[in-house]
C-alpha positions in Angstrom: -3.8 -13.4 36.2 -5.0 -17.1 35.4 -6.1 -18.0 31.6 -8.8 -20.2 33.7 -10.4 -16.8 34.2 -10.1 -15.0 30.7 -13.2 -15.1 28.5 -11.4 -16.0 25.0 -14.4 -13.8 23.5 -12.9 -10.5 25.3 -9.6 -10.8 23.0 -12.2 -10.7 19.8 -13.6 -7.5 21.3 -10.4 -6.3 22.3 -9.2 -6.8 18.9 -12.2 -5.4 16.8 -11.6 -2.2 19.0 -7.9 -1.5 18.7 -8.8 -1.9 14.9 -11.5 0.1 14.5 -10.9 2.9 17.5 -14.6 2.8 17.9 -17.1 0.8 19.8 -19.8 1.2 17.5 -17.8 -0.3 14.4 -16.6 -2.6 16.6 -19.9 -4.1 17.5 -21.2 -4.4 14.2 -17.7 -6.0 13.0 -18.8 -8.9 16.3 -22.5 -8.5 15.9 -22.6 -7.2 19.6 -24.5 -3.8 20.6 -22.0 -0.8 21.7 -23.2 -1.5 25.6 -22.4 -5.1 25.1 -18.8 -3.9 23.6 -18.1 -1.9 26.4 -18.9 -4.0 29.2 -16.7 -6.3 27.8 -13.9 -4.2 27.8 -14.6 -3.3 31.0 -14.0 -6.9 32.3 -10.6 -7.2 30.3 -9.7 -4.2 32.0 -10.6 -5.4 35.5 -8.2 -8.5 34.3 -5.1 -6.4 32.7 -5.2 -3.9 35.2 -5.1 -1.5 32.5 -7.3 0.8 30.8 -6.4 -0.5 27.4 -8.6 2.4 25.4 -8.9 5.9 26.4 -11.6 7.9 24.8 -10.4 11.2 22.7 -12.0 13.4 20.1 -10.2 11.1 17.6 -12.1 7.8 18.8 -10.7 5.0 21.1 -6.5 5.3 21.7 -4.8 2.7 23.0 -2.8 3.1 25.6 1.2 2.0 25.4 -0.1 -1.3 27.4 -3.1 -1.8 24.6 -0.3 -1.3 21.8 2.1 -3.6 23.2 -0.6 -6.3 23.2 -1.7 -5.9 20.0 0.0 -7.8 17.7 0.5 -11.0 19.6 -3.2 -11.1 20.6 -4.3 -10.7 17.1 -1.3 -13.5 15.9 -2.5 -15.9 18.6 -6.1 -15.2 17.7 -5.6 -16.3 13.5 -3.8 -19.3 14.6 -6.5 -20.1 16.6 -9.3 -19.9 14.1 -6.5 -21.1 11.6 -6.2 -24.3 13.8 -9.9 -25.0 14.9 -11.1 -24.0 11.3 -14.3 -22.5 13.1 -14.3 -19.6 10.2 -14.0 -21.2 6.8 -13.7 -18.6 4.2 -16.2 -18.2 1.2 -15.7 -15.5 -0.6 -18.9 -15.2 -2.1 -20.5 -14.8 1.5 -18.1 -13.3 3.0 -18.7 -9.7 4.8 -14.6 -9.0 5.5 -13.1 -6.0 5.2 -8.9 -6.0 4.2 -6.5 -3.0 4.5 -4.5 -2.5 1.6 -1.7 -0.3 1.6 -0.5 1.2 -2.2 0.0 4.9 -4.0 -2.4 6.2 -6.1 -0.3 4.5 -9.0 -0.8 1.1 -7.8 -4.5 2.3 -7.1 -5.1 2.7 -10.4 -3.4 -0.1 -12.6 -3.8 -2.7 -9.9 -6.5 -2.1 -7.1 -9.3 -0.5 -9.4 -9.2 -4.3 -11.3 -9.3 -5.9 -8.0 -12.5 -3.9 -7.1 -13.9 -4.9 -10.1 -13.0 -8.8 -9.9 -14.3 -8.8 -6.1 -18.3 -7.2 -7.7 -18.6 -10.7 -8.9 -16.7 -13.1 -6.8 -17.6 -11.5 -3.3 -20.1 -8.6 -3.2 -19.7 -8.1 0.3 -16.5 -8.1 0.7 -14.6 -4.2 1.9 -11.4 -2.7 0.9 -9.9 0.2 2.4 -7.1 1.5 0.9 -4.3 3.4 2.8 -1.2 5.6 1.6 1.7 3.6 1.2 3.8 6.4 1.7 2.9 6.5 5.6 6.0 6.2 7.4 4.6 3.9 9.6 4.3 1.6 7.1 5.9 -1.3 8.7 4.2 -1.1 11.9 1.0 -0.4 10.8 1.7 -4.1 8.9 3.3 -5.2 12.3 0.2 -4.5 14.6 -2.3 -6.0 11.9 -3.7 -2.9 10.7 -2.2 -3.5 7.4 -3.0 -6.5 5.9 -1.3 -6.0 2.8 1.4 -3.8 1.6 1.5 -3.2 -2.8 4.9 -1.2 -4.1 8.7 -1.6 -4.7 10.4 -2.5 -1.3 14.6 -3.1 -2.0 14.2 -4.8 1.2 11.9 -6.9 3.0 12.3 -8.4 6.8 12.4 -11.8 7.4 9.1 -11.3 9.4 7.3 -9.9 6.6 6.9 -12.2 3.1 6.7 -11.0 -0.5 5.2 -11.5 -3.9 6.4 -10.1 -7.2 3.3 -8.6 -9.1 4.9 -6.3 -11.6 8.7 -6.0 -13.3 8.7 -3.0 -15.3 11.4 0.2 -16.7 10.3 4.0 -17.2 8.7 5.5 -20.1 8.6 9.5 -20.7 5.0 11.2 -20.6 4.3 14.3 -23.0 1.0 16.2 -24.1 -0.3 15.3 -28.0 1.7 18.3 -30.1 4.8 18.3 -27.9 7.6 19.5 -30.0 8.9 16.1 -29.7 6.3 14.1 -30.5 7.0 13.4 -34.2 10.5 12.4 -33.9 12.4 9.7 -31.3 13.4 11.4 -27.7 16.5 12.0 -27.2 18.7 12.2 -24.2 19.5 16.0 -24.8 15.4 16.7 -24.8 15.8 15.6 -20.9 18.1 18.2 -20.1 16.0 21.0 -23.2 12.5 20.4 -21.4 11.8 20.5 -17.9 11.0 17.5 -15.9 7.7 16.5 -13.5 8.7 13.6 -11.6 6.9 12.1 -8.1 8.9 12.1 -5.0 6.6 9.5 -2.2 9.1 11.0 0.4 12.5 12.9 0.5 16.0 12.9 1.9 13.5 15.1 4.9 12.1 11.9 5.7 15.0 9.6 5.6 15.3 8.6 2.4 18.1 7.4 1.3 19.2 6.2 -3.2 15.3 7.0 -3.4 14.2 4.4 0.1 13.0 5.0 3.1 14.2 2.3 5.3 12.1 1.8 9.0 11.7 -1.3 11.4 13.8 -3.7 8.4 11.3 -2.6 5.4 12.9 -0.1 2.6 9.9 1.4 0.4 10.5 3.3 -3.1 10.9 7.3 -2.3 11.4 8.2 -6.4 9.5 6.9 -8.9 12.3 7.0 -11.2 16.2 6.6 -11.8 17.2 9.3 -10.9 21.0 8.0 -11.0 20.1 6.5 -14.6 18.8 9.8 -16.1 21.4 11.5 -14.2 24.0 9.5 -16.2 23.1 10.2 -19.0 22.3 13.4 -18.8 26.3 13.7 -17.6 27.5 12.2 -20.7 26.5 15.2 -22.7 27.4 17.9 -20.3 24.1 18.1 -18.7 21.5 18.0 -15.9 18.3 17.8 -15.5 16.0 20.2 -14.3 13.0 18.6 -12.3 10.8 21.7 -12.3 8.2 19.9 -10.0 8.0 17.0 -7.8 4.8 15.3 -6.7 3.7 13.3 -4.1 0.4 11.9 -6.1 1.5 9.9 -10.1 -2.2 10.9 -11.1 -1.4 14.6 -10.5 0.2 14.6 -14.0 -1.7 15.0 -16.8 -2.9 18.2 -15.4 0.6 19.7 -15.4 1.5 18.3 -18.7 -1.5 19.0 -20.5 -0.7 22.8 -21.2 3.2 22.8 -21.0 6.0 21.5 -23.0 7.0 19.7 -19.9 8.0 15.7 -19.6 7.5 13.2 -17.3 9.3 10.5 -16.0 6.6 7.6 -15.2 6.7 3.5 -14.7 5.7 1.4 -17.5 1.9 0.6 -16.3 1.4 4.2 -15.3 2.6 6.0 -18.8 0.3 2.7 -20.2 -2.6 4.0 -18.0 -2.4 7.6 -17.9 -2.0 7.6 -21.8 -5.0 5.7 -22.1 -6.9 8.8 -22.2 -5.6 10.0 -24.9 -4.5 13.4 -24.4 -0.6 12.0 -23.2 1.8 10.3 -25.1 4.5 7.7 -24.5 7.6 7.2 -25.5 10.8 5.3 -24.4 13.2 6.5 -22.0 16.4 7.4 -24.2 18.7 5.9 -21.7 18.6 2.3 -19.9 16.5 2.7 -16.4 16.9 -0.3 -13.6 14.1 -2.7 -14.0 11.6 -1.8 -10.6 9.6 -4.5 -9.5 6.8 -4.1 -7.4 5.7 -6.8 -4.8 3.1 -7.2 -2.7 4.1 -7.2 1.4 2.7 -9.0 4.0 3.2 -10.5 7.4 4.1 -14.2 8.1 1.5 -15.0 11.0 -1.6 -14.5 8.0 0.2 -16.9 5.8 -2.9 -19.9 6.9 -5.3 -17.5 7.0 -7.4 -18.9 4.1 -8.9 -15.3 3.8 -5.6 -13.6 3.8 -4.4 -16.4 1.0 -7.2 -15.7 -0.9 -6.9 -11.9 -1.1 -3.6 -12.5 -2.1 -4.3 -14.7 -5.2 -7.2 -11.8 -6.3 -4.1 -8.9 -6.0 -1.8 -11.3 -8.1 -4.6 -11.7 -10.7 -5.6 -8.0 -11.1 -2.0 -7.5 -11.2 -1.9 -10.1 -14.3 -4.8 -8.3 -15.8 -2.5 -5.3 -15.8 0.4 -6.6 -17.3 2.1 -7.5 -14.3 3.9 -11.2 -13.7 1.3 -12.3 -10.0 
């Protein structure tokens, strides 16, 4: 196939599609009508020799020569625009939507200020927020879908770039009349009272000294030391007993409100979940590893004067929180 024959505009619509999975929201992302949509992907199909899309129950699904394409299509298209400059960013105008990838945790401390923040600098501006805990993760952020990652990552690919947003230890969660809450916690009320901890993925899943490691990027599993509490715990002739394990952080003040249970949470989530004022917070009687959260993304949006922009508004909320941005 010659370029001399490819409409550059088919690309856009190829691209708004394989995002969206639906002709509809793919026209209104182009300002094009859903026939207009799908004639053009009927003339990129007549030039792949592919059908690129087939139609389910579930919306449009690429097929494995669609998927393939993807992410150098949309790469080549943001250098493009990054080059020519034909789409200067304003914020304040701006009707873009981003893809941010974070737990409920980071939802909370981090995203719900960045909502806030965007009311006044760019009302039409769209977030969508999907589970970090997806193991897809790092494809979803490979094929563009993703345009930012929030959470602890021990290791990042040299494809992807980072951004530290928060350094923090562990903190222990109780209800208000606990039997410990007048005095300082000590190791041997870990081991006395049953733990709640949150588990974003288990040795089921791959995990491995609390990561989940796919295509180069290692995500957080546990939110907590579980080797540091396990240490200490040992020094006394102990264990701990983790009574339940949750997949969602904000899941519990509802357990702990009407138990004598404990939780092990980060820093900025004990802050926030004790906010409330039925928990309390007290410090971990034994030294955690300091985690530090980061914000992930891929190297091709590094120009993209949208991309860099969103990223400035994430570092700031995370400020706001406590965090370093």
């Amino acid at each position: 196939m010659s370029i001399g024959r490819m409409d550059l505009n088919l690309l856009k619509v190829f691209d708004a599609v394989f995002e969206d999975r639906n002709l509809i929201l793919a026209g209104r992302r182009l300002n094009l009508s859903q026939s207009a949509v799908s004639h053009a992907l009927t003339r990129l199909r007549e030039l792949v020799g592919d059908e690129l899309f087939v139609r389910t129950g579930k919306g449009m699904q690429p097929t494995g020569r669609a998927s393939a394409m993807a992410p150098a299509l949309r790469d080549a298209l943001r250098r493009i625009e990054a080059t020519l400059g034909v789409e200067p960013f304003d914020p304040a105008l701006s009707s873009r939507r981003f893809t941010i990838a974070a737990n409920d945790h980071i939802t909370a401390v981090i995203v719900a200020g960045l909502t806030r923040a965007l009311q006044q600098a760019a009302p039409g501006v769209d977030l969508v927020i999907r589970p970090s805990t997806r193991l897809d993760l790092a494809e979803q952020i490979d094929l563009g879908r993703i345009d930012l990652a929030i959470g602890t990552f021990s290791q990042v690919p040299a494809r992807l770039n980072a951004r530290t947003l928060l350094s923090q230890g562990e903190v222990i969660l109780m209800r208000k009349g606990h039997p410990a809450a007048r005095r300082k916690l000590a190791v041997r009320d870990l081991a006395k009272y049953a733990l709640v901890t949150t588990s974003l993925g288990g040795q089921e899943e791959g995990a491995v000294d609390g990561f989940i490691l796919e295509r180069g990027l290692a995500r957080q599993s546990e939110m907590f030391d579980r080797s540091a509490l396990a240490e200490a715990l040992a020094a006394i002739g102990q264990a701990p007993r983790l009574r339940v394990t949750v997949p969602h952080s904000l899941a519990i003040p509802a357990l702990l409100r009407e138990s004598d249970m404990l939780s092990i949470v980060p820093t900025s989530l004990g802050a926030y979940l004790a906010r409330a004022g039925e928990l309390l917070q007290r410090q971990a009687p034994y030294r955690a590893a300091t985690v530090v959260t980061r914000a992930v993304w891929h190297g091709r949006n590094d120009h993209d004067a949208a991309h860099a922009w969103l990223r400035e508004m994430v570092a700031a909320a995370a400020r706001a929180a406590g965090g370093e941005g």
